[in-house]
C-alpha positions, 0 to 999 in steps of 0.5 A: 487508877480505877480497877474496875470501870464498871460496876454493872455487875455488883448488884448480881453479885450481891443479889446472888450472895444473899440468895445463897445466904438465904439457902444455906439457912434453909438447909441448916434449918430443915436439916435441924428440923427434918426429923419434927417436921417427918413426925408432924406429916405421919401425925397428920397423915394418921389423922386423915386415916382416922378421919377417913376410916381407912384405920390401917 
């Protein structure tokens, strides 16, 4: 006896599982490395000001 007689809508399934494996690292790994990252922009941001002579 076959449960399912199609299966049309497993590759969706699985593509859609991958998707939100994939965005659950993405959130781990900037929730990890928000603070570096913030720290990065402000760096880079200071440098453009120096580099602009809006000095602050």
């Amino acid at each position: 006896m076959r449960f399912f007689r199609s299966e049309d809508g497993q590759g969706l399934v699985e593509y859609a599982l991958v998707l939100v494996l994939v965005a659950v690292v993405v959130i781990a790994i900037l929730a990890l490395l928000g603070p570096y990252i913030g720290d990065w922009l402000n760096n880079v941001a200071e440098w453009f000001r120096q580099l602009l002579g809006n000095g602050g």
